[in-house]
C-alpha positions as CSV (number, residue, x, y, z in Angstrom):
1,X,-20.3,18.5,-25.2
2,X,-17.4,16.4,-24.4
3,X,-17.1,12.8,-24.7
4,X,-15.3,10.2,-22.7
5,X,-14.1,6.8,-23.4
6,X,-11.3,3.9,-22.2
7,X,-10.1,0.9,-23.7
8,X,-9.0,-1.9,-21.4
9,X,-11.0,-4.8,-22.1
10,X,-11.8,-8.1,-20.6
11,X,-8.9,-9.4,-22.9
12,X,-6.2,-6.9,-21.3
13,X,-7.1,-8.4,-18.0
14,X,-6.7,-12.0,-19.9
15,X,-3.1,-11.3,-20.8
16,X,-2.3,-9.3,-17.7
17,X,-3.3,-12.8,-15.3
18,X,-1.3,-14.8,-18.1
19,X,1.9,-12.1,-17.9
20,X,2.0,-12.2,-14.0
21,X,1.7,-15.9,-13.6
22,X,4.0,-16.7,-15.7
23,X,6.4,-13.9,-14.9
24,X,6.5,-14.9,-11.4
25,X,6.9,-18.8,-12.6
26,X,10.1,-17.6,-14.5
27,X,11.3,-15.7,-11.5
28,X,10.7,-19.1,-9.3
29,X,12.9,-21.2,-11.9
30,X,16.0,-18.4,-12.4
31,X,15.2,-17.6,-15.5
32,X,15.8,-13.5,-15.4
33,X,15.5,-12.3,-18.5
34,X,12.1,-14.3,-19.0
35,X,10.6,-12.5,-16.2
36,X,11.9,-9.2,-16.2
37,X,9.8,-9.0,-20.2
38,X,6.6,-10.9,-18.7
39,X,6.9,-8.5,-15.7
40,X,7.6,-5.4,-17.7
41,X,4.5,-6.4,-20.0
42,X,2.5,-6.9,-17.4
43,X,3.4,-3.5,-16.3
44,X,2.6,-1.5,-19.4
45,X,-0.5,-3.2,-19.3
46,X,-1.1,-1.6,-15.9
47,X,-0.3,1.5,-17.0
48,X,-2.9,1.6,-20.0
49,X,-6.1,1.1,-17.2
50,X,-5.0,4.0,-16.4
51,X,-5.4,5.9,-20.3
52,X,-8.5,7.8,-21.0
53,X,-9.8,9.6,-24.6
54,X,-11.5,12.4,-24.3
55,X,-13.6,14.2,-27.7
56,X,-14.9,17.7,-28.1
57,X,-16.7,18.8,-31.0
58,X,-17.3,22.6,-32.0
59,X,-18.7,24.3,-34.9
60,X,-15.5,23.9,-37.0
61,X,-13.1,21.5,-35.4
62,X,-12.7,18.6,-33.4
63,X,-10.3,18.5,-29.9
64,X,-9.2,15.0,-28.9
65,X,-7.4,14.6,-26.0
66,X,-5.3,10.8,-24.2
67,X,-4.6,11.9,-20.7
68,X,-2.8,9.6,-18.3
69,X,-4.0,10.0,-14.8
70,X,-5.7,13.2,-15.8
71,X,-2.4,14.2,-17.4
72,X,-3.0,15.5,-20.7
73,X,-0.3,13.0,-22.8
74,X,-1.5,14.2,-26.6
75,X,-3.8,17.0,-27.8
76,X,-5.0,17.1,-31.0
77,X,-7.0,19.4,-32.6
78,X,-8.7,18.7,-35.7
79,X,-10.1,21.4,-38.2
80,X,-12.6,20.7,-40.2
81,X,-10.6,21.6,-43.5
82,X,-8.2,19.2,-42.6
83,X,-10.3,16.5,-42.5
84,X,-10.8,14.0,-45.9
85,X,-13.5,11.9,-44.4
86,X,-15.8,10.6,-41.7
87,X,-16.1,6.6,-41.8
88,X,-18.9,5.1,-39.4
89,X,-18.9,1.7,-38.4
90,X,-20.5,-1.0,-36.2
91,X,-17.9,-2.5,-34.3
92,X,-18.7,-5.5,-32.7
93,X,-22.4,-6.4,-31.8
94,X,-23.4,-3.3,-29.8
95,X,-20.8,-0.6,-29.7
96,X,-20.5,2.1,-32.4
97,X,-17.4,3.5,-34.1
98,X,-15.9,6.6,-36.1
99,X,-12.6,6.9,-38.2
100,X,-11.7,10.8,-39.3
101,X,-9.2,10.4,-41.9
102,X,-7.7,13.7,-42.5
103,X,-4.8,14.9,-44.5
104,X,-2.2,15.8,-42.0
105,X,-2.1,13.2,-38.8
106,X,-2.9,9.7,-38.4
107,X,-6.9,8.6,-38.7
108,X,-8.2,9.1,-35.4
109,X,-10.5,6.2,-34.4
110,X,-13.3,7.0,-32.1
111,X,-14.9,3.9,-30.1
112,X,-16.6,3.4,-26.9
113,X,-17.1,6.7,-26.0
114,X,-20.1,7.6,-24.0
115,X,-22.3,9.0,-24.6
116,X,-23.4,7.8,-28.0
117,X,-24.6,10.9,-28.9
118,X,-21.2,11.5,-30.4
119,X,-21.8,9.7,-33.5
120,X,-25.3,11.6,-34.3
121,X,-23.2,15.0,-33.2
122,X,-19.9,14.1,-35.6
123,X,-22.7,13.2,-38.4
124,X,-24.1,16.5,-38.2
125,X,-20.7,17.7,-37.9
126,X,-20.1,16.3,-41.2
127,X,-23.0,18.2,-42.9
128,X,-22.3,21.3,-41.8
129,X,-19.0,21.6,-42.9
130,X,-19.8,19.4,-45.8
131,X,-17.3,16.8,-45.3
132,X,-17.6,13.1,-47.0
133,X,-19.2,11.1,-44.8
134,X,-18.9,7.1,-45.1
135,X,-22.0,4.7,-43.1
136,X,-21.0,1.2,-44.0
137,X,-23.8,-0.6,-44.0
138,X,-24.2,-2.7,-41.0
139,X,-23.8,0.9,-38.8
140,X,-26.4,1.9,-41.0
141,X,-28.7,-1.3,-40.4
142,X,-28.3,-0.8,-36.4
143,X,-29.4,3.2,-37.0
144,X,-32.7,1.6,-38.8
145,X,-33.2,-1.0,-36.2
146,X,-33.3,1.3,-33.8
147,X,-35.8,3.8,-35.8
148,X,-37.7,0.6,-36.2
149,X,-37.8,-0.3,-32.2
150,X,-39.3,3.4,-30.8
């Protein structure tokens, strides 16, 4: 199954209002070079409404995609002997999230991707191939919480 997820938060739109205001106020007072980094900041945060994540996961690897206007910008794919471990976390109050650490790129961090079936299918993942698996605590608290509920 694939998964999707995007990142721009209530905070980006925070700091894009600030960036704008105050690049136009430097504009309005000839102060150039002020406004042209506001501006251009302001800009780049444009631009990353735009960026989405997209995860596959098959029997022996993992495919993670950033596209750009459904451009594909970086494709990655992960295979299951490259990977050291699987860290799950609770990030935040109510979303879920998944570090693979492997031993050629960078961790990959997996957050806010719907739907949240991802976690359960990168745990079973994880046994499978019989990777080490990391549940800190409080992600494992939420998973009981939830048993406890239904």
């Amino acid at each position: 199954m694939t998964y999707h997820a995007k990142y721009p938060t209530v905070v980006h739109s925070f700091i894009l209002s600030l960036m704008l205001v105050q690049g136009i106020y430097q504009l309005l007072h000839a102060n150039y070079g002020r406004a042209l980094v506001q501006l251009s900041i302001a800009f780049i945060i444009v631009f990353s409404y735009f960026i989405r994540y997209q995860v596959k996961v098959n029997d022996s690897s993992i495919h993670y995609q950033v596209m750009f206007l459904h451009i594909v910008l970086i494709t990655n794919e992960i295979a299951c002997t490259d990977i050291r471990k699987i860290v799950f976390k609770q990030i935040g109050r109510s979303s879920k999230g998944a570090y693979i650490f492997t031993n050629k790129f960078f961790p990959v961090r997996l957050v806010n991707f719907k739907p949240d079936s991802l976690y359960k299918e990168l745990h079973v993942f994880g046994k499978s191939n019989l990777l080490t698996m990391v549940m800190k605590d409080d992600f494992q608290n939420k998973e009981k919480k939830l048993a406890k509920e239904s």
